[in-house]
gemmi code that builds the backbone of each chain (N, CA, C; Angstrom):
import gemmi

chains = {
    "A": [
        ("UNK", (18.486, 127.765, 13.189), (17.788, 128.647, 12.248), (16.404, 128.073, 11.938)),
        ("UNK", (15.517, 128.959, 11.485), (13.977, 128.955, 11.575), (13.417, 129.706, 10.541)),
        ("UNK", (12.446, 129.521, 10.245), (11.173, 130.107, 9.326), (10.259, 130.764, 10.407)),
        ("UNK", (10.809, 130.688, 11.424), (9.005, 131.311, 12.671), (9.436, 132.635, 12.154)),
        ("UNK", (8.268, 133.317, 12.413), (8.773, 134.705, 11.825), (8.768, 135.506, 13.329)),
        ("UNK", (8.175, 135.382, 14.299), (8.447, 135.624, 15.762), (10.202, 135.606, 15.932)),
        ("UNK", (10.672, 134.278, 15.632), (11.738, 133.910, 16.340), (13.022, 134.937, 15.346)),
        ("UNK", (12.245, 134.727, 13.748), (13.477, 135.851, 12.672), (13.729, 137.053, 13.971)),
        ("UNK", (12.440, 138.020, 13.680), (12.241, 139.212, 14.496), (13.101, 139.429, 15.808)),
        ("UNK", (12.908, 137.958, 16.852), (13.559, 137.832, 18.494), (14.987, 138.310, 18.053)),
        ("UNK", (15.178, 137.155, 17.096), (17.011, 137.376, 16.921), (17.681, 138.676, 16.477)),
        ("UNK", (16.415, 139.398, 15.566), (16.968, 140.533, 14.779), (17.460, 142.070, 15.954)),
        ("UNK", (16.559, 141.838, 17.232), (15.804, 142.506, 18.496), (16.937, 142.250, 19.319)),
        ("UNK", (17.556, 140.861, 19.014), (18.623, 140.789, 20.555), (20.099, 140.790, 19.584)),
        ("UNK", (20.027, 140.768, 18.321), (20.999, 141.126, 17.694), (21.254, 143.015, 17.838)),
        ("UNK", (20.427, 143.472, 17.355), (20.119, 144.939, 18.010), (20.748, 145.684, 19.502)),
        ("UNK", (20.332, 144.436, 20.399), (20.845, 145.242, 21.784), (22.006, 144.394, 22.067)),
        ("UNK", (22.823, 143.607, 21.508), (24.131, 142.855, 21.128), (24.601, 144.422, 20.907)),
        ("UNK", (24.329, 144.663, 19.757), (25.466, 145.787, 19.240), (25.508, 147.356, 19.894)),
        ("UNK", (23.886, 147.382, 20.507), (23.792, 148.970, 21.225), (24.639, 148.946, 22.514)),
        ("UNK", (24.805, 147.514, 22.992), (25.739, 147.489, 24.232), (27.358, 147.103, 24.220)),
        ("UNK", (27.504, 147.192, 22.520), (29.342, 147.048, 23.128), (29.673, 148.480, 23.189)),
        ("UNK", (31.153, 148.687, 23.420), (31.469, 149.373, 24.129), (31.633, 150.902, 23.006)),
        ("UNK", (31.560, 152.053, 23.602), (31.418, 153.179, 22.817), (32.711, 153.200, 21.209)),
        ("UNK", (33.877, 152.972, 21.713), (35.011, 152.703, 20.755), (34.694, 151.936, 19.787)),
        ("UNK", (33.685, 150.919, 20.103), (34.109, 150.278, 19.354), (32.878, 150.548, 17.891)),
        ("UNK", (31.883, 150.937, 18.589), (30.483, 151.371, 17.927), (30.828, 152.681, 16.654)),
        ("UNK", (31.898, 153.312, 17.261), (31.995, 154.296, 16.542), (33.038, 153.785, 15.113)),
        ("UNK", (33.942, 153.168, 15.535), (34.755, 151.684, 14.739), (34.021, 151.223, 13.793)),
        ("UNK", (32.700, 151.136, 14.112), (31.641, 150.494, 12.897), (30.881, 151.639, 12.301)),
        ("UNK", (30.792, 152.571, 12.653), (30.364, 153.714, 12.009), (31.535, 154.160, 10.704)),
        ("UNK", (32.811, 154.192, 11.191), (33.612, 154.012, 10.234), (33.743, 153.102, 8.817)),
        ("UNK", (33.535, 151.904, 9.518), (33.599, 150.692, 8.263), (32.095, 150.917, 7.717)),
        ("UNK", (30.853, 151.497, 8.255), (29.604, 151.255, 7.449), (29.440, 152.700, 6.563)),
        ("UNK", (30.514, 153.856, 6.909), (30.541, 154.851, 6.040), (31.486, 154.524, 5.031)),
        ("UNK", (32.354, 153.685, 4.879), (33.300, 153.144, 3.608), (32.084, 152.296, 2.915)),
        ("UNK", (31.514, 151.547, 3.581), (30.619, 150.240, 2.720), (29.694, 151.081, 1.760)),
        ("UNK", (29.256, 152.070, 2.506), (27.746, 153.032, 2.298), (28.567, 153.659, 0.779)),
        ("UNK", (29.177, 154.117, 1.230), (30.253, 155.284, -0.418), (30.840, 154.032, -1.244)),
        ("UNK", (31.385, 152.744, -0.937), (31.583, 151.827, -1.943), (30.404, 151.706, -3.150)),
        ("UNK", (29.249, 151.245, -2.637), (28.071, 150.797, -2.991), (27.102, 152.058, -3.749)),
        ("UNK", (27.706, 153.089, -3.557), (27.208, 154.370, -3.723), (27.389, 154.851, -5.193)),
        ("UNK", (28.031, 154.591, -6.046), (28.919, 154.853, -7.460), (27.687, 153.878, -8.209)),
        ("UNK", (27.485, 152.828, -7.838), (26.594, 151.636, -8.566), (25.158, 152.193, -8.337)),
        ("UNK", (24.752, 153.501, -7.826), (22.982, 153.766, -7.604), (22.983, 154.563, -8.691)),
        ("UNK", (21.920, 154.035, -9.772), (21.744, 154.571, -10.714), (21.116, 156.142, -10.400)),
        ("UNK", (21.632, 157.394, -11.085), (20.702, 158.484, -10.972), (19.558, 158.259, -10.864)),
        ("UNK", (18.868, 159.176, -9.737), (17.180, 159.108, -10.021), (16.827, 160.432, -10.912)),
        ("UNK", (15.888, 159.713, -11.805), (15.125, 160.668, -12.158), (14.726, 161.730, -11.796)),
        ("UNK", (13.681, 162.806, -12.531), (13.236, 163.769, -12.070), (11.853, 163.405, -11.442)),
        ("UNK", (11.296, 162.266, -11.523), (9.902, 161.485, -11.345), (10.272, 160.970, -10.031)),
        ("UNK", (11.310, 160.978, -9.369), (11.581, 159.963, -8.139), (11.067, 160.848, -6.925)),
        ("UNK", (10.232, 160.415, -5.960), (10.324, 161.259, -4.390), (11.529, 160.954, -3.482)),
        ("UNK", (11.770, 162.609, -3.498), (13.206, 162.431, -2.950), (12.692, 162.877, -1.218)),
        ("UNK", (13.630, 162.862, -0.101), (13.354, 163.057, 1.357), (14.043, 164.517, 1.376)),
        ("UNK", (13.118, 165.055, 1.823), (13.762, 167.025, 2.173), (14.920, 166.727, 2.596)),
        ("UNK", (15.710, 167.731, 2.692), (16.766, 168.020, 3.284), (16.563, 168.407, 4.812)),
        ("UNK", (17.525, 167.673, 5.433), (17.669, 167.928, 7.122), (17.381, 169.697, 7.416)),
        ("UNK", (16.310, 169.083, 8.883), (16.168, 170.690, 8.853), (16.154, 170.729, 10.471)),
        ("UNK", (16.788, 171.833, 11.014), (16.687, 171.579, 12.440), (16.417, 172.798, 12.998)),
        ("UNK", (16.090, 173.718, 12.040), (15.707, 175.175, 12.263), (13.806, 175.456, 12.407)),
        ("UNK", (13.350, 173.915, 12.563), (12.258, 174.442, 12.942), (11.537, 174.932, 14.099)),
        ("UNK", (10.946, 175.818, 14.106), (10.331, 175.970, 15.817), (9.588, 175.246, 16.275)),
        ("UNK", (9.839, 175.194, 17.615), (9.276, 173.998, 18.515), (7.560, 173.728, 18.334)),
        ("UNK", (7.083, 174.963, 18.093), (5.600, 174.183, 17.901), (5.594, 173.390, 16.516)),
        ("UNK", (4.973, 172.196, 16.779), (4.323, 171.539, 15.751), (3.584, 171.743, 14.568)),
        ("UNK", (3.881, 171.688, 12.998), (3.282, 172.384, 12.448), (2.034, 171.623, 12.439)),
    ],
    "B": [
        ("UNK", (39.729, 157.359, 7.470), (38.663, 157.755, 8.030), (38.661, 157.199, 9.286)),
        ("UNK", (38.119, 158.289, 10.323), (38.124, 157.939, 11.795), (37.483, 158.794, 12.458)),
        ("UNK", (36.395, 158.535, 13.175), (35.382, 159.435, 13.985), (36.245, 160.118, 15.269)),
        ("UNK", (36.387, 159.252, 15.515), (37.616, 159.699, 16.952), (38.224, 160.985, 16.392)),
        ("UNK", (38.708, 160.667, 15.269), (39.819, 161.499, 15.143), (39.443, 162.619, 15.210)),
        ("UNK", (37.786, 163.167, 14.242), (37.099, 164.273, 14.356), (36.975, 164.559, 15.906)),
        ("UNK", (36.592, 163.769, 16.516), (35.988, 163.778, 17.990), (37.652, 164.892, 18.703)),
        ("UNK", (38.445, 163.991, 18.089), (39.414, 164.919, 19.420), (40.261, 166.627, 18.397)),
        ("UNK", (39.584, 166.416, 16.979), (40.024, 167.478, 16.547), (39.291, 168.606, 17.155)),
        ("UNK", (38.067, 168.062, 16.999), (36.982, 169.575, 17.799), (37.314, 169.693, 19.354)),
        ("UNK", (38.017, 168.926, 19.767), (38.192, 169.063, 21.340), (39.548, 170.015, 21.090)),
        ("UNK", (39.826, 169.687, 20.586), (41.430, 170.813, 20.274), (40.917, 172.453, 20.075)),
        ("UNK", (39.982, 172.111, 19.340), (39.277, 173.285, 18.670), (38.882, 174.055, 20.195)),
        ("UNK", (37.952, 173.325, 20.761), (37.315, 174.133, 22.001), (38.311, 174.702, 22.759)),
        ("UNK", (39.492, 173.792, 23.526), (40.519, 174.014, 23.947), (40.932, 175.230, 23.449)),
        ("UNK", (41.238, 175.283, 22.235), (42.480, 176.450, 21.469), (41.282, 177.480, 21.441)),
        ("UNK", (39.876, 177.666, 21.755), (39.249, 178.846, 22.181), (38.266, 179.370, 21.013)),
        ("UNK", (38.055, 178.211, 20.066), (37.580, 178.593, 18.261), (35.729, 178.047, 19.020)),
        ("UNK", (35.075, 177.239, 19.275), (33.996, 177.295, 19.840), (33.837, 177.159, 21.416)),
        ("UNK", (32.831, 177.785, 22.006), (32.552, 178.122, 23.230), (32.261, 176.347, 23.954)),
        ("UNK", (31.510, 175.613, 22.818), (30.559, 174.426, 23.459), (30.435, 173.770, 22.141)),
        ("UNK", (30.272, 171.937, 22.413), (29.720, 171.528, 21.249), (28.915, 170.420, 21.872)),
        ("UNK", (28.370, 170.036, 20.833), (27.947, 168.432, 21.298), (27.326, 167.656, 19.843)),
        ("UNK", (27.821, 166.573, 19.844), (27.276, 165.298, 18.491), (25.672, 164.858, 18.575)),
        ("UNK", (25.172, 165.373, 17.406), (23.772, 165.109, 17.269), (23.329, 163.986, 16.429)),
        ("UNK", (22.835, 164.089, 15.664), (22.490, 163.396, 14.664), (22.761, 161.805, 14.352)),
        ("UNK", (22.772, 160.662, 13.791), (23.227, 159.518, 13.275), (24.121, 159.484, 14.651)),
        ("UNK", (25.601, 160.119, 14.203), (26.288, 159.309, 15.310), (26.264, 160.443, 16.720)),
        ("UNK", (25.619, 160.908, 16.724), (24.868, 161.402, 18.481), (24.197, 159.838, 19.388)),
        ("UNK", (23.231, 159.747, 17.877), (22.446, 158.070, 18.355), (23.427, 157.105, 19.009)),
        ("UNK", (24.272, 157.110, 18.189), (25.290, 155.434, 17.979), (25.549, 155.570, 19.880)),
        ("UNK", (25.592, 156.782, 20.362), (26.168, 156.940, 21.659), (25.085, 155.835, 22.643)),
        ("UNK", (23.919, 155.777, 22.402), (22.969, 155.291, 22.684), (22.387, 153.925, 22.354)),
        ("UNK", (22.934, 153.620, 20.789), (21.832, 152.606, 20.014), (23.086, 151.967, 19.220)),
        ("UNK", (22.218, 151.370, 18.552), (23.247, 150.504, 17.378), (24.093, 151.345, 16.505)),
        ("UNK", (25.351, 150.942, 15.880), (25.739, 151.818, 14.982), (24.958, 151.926, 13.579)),
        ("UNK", (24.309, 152.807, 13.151), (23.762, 152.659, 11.539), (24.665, 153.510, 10.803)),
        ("UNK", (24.533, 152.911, 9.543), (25.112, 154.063, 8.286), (25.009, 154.905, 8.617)),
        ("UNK", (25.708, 155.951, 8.180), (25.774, 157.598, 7.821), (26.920, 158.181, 7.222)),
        ("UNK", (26.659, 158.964, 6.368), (27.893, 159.817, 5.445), (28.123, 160.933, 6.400)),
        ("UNK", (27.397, 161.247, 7.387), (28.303, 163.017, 8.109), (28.053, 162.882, 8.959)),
        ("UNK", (28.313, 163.757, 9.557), (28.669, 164.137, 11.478), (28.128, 165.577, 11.712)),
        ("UNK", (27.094, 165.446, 12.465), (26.186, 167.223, 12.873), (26.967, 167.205, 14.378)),
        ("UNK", (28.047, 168.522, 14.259), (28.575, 169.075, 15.131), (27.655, 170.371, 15.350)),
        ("UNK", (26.716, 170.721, 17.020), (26.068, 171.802, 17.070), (26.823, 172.604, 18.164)),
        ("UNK", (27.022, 173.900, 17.840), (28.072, 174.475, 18.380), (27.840, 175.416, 18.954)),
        ("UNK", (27.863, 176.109, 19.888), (28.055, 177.680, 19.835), (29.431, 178.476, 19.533)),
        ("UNK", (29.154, 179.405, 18.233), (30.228, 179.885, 17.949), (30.170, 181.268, 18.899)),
        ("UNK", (32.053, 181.446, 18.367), (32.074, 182.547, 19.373), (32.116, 183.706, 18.436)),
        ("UNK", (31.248, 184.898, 19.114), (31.151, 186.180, 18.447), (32.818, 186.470, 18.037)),
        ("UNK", (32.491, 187.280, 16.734), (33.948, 188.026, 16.109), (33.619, 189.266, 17.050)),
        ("UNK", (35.179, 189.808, 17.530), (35.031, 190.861, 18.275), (34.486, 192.535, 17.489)),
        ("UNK", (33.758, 192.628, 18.379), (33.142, 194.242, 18.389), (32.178, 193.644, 16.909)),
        ("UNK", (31.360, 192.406, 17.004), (30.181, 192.266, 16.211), (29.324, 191.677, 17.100)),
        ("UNK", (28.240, 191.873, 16.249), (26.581, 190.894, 17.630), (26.294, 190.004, 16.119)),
        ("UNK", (27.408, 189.692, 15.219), (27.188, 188.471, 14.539), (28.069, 187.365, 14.878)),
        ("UNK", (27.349, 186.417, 14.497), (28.091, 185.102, 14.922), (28.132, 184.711, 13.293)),
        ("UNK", (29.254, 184.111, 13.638), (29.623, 183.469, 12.162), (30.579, 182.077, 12.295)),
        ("UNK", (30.357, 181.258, 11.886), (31.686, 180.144, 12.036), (32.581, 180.291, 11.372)),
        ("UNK", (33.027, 181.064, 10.258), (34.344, 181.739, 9.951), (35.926, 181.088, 11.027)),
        ("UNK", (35.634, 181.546, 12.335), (37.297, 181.268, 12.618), (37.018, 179.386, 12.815)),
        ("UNK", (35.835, 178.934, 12.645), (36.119, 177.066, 12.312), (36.546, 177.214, 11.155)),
        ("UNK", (35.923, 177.340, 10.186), (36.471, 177.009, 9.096), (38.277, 176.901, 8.831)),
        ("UNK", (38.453, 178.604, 9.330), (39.831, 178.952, 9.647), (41.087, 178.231, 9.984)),
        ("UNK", (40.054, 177.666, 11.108), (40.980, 176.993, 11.777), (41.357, 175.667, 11.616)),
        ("UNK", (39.994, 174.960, 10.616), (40.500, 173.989, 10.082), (41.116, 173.912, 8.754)),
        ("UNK", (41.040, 174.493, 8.288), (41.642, 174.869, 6.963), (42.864, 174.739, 7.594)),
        ("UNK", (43.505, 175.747, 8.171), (44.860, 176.053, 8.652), (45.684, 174.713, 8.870)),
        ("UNK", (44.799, 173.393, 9.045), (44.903, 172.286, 9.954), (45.089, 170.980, 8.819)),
        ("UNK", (44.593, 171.556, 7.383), (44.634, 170.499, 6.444), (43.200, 170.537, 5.914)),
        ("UNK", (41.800, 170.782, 6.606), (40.310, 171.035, 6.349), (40.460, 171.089, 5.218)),
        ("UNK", (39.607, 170.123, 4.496), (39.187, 170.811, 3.426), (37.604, 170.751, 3.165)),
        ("UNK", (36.972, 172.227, 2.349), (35.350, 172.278, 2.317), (34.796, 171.879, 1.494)),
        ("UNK", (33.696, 171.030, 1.486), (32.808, 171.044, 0.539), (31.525, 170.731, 0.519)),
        ("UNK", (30.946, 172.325, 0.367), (29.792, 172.861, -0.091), (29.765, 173.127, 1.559)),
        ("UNK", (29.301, 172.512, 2.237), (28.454, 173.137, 3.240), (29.063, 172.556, 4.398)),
        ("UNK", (29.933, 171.213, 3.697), (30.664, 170.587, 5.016), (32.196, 171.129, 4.969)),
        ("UNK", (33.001, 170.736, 5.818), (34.487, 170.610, 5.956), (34.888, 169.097, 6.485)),
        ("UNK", (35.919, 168.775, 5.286), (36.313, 167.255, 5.460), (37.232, 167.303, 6.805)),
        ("UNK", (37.027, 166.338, 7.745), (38.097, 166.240, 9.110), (38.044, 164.429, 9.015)),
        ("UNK", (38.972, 164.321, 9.181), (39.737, 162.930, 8.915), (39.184, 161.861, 8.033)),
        ("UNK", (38.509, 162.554, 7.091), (37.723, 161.447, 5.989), (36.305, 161.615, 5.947)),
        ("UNK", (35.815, 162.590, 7.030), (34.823, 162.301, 7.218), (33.708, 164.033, 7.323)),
        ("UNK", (33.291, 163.942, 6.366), (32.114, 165.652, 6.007), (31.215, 166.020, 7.220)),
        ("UNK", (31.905, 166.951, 7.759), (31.334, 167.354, 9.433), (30.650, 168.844, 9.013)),
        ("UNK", (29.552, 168.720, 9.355), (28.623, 170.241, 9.392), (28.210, 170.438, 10.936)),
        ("UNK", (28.788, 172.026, 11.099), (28.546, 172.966, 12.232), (27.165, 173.399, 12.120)),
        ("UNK", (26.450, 173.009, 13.048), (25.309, 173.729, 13.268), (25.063, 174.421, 14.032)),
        ("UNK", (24.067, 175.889, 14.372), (23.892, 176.382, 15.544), (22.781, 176.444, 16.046)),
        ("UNK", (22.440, 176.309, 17.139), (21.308, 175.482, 17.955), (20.595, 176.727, 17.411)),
        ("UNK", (18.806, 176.331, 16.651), (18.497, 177.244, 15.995), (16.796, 176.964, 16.645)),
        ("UNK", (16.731, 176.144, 17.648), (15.633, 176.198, 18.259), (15.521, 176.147, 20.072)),
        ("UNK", (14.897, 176.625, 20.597), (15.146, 176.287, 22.404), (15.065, 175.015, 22.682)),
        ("UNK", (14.972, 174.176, 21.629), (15.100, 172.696, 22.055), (16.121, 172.134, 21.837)),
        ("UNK", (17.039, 172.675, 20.668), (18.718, 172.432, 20.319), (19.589, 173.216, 21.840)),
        ("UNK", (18.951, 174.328, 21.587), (19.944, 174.897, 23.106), (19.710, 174.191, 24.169)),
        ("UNK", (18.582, 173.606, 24.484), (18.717, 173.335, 25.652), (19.632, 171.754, 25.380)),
        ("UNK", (19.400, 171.284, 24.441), (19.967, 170.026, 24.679), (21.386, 170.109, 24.142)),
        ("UNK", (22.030, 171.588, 23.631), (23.518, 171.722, 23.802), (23.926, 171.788, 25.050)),
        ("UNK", (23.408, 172.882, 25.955), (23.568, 173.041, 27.282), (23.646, 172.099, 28.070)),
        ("UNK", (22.505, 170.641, 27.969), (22.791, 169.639, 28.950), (23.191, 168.393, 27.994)),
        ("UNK", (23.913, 168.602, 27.155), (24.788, 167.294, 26.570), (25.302, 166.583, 27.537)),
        ("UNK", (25.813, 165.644, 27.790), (26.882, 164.923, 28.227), (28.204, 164.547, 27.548)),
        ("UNK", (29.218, 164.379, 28.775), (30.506, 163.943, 28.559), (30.378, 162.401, 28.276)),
        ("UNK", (30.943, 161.736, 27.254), (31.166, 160.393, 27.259), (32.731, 159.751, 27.013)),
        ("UNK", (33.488, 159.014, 27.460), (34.785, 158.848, 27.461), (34.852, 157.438, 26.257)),
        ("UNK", (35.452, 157.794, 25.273), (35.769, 157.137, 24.169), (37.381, 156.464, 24.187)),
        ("UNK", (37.435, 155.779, 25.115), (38.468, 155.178, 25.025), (39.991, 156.516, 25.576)),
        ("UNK", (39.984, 157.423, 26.526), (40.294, 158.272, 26.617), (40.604, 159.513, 25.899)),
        ("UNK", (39.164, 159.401, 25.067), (38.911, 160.549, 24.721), (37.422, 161.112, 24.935)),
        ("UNK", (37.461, 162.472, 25.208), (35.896, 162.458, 26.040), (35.367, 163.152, 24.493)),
        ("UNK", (34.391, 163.058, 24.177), (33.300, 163.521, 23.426), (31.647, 164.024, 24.280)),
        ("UNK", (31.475, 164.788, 23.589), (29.966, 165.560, 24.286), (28.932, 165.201, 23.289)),
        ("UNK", (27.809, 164.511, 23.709), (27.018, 164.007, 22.950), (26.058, 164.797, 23.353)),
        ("UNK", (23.988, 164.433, 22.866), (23.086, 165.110, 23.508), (22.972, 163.813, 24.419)),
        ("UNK", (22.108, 164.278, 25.215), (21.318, 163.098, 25.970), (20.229, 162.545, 24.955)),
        ("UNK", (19.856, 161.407, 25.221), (19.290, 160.431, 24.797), (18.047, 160.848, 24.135)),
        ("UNK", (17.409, 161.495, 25.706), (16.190, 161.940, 25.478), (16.052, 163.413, 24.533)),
        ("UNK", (17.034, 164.725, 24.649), (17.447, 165.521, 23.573), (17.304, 164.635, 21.972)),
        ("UNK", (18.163, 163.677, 21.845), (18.117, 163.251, 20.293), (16.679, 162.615, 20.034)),
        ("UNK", (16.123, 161.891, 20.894), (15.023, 161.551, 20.581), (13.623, 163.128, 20.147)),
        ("UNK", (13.662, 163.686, 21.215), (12.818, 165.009, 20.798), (13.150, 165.924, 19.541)),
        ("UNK", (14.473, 165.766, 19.190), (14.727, 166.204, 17.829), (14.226, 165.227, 16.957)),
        ("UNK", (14.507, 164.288, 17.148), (13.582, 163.252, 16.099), (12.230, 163.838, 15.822)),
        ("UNK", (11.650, 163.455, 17.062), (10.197, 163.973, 17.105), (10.096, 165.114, 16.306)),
        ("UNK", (10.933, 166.317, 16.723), (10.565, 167.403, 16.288), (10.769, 167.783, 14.709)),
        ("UNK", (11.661, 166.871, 14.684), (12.416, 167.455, 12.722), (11.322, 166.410, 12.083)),
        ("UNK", (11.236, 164.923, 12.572), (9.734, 164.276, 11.990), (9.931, 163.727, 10.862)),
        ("UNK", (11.405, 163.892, 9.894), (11.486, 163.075, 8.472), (11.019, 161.356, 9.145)),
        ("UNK", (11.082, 161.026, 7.741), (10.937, 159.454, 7.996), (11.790, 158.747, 9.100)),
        ("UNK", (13.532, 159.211, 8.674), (14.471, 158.731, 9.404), (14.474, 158.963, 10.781)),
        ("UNK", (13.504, 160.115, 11.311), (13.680, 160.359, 12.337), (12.346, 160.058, 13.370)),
        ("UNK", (11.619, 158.963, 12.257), (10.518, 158.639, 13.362), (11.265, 157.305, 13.571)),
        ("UNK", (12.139, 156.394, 12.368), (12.749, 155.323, 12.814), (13.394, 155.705, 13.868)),
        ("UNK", (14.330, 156.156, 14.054), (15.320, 156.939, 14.795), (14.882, 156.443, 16.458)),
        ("UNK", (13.685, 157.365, 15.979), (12.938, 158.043, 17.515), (11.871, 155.845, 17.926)),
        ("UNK", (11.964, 155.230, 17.130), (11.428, 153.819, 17.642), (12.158, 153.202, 18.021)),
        ("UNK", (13.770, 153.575, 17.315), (15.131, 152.846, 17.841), (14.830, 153.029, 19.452)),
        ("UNK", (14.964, 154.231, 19.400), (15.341, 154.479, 21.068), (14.482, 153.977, 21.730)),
        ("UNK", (13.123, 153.592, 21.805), (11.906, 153.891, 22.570), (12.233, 152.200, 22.501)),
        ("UNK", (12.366, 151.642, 21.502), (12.762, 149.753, 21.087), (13.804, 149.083, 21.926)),
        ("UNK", (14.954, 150.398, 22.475), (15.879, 149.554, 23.014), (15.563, 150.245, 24.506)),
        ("UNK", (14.985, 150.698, 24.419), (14.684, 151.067, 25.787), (15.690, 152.115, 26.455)),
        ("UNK", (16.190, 153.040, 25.370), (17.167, 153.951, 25.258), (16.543, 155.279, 26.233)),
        ("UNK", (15.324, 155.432, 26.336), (14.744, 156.736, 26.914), (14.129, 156.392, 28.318)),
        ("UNK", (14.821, 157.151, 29.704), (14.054, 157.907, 30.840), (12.776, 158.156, 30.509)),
        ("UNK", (11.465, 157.954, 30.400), (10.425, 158.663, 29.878), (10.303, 159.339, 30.527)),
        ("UNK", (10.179, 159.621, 32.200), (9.930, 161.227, 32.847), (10.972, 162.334, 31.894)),
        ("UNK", (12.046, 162.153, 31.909), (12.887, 162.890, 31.327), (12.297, 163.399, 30.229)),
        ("UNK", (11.989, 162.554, 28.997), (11.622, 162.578, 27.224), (10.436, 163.177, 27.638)),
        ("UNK", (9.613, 163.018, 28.565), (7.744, 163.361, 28.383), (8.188, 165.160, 28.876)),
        ("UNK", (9.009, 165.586, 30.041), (9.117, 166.563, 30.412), (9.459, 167.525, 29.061)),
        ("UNK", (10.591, 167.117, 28.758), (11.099, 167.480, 27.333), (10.404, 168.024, 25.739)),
        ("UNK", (9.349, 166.798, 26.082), (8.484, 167.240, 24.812), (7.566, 167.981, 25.259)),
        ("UNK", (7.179, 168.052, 26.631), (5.767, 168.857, 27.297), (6.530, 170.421, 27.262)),
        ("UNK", (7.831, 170.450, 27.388), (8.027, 172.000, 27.729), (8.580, 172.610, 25.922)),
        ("UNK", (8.424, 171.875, 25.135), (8.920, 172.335, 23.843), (7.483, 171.965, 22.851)),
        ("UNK", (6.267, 172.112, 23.482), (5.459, 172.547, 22.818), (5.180, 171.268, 21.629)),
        ("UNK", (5.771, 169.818, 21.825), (5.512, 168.752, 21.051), (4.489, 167.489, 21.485)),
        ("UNK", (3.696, 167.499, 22.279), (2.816, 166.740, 23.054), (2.773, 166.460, 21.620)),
        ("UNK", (1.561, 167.224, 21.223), (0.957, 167.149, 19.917), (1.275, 166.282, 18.718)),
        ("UNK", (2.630, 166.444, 18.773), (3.456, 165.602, 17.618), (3.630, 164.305, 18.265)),
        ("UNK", (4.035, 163.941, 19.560), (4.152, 162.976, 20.240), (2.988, 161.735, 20.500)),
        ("UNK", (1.812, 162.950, 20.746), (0.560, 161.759, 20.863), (0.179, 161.209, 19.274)),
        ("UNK", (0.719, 162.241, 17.940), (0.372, 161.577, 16.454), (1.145, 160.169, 16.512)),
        ("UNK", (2.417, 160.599, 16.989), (3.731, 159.510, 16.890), (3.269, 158.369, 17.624)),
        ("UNK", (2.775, 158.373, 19.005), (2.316, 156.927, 19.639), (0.969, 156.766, 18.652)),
        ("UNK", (0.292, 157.246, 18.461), (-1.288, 156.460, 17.204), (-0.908, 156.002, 16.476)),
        ("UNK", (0.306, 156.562, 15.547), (0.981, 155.954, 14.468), (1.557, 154.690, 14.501)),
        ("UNK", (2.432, 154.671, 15.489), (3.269, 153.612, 15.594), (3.267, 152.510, 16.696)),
        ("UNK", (2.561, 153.242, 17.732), (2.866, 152.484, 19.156), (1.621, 152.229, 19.401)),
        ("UNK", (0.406, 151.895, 18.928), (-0.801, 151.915, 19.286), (-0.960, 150.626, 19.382)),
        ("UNK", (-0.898, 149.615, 18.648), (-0.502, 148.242, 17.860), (0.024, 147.603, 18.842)),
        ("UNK", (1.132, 148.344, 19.321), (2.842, 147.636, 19.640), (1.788, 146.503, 20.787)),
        ("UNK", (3.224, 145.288, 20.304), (2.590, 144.105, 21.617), (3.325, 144.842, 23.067)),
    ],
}
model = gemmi.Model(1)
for chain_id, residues in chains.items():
    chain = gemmi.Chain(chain_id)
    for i, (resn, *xyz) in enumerate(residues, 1):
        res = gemmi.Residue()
        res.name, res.seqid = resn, gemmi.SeqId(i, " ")
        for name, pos in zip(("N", "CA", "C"), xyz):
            atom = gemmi.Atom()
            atom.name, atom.element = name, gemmi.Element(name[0])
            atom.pos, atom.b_iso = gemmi.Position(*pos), 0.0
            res.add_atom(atom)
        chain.add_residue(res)
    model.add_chain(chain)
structure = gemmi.Structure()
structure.add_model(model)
structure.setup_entities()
């Protein structure tokens, strides 16, 4: 372990393609346990305000040109 | 809670004749490709099948049919094994086309239909929230995208435009 901030980044990069390459079962296995962690942790986020910027809602109905 | 489990409920579904086609988009469309990240739901994009003697489409016999099955709804999703799955219907020529050429992927003997790589990435591009310019660096970072494929893709869906903002933005820099 290190302070280089290159080398943080390398590890964070090959930790990354560590996990994009195991096997499909098992990826989805962790999608499971990080949607329990995500809703654990979820009860403890304080309401936001009416002052907070919130992110639109998913939209996939837009047309292909660019606005 | 279990993704699979959704995965082979909608395969039952297609089978038993309730949608024509599906394929996994969104968050875990990616995971097919990239790392697993968080996510609370599952974007199932579907083509439903017309109710007879209408030219409306409605997802009505999903719901139906999961209900019938234990489903239960809420608000906009239907719960399938723990987990809030929303039906979408390909609502641009860039969703259809990348329902049409999804791929089969075998999950431990179970097959699931995902988009292709380059499909989820151009939806990135194209929908453009925050999450989906990360999204769209994941892929391009792990080296997840064909670029003939992705460049064809965005050239015939009218996103150059958005694409050349996206490399100034982000990739201009890159070492």
């Amino acid at each position: 372990m290190s302070f280089d901030l290159q080398k943080i980044l390398e590890s964070k990069r090959a930790l990354r393609r560590e996990l994009a390459a195991r096997p499909l079962a098992e990826k989805l296995r962790l999608l499971d346990v990080l949607r329990e962690r995500a809703l654990s942790i979820r009860p403890a986020k304080p309401a936001p305000d009416a002052g907070v910027l919130r992110e639109e809602a998913p939209s996939y109905s837009k047309s292909d040109k660019p606005a | 809670m279990n993704i699979r489990e959704v995965i082979a409920t909608i395969n039952r579904m297609q089978s038993d004749g309730v949608i024509e086609r599906y394929a996994i988009g969104g968050a875990v469309g990616a995971t097919f490709y990239l790392e697993p990240s968080a996510t609370l739901d599952v974007d199932i994009f579907v083509t439903f099948k017309s109710e007879t003697g209408s030219a409306l489409v409605s997802p009505q016999p999903i719901f139906d049919y999961l209900k019938a099955r234990g489903g239960a709804m809420h608000g906009e999703y239907i719960i399938i094994a723990g987990w809030p799955v929303q039906f979408l219907p390909p609502t641009s020529p860039l969703a259809e086309e990348a329902l049409r050429e999804a791929v089969t992927k075998d999950v431990e003997g179970t097959l699931a239909r995902a988009f292709t790589a380059e499909h989820l990435a151009a939806i990135a591009l194209q929908t453009g929230r925050p999450k989906d310019k990360a999204r769209l660096l994941q892929f391009i970072e792990a080296g997840a995208l064909d670029a003939a494929r992705f460049q064809a893709i965005v050239a015939r869906h009218g996103l150059a435009g958005a694409w050349q903002r996206f490399e100034k933005q982000f990739l201009a820099d890159a070492p």
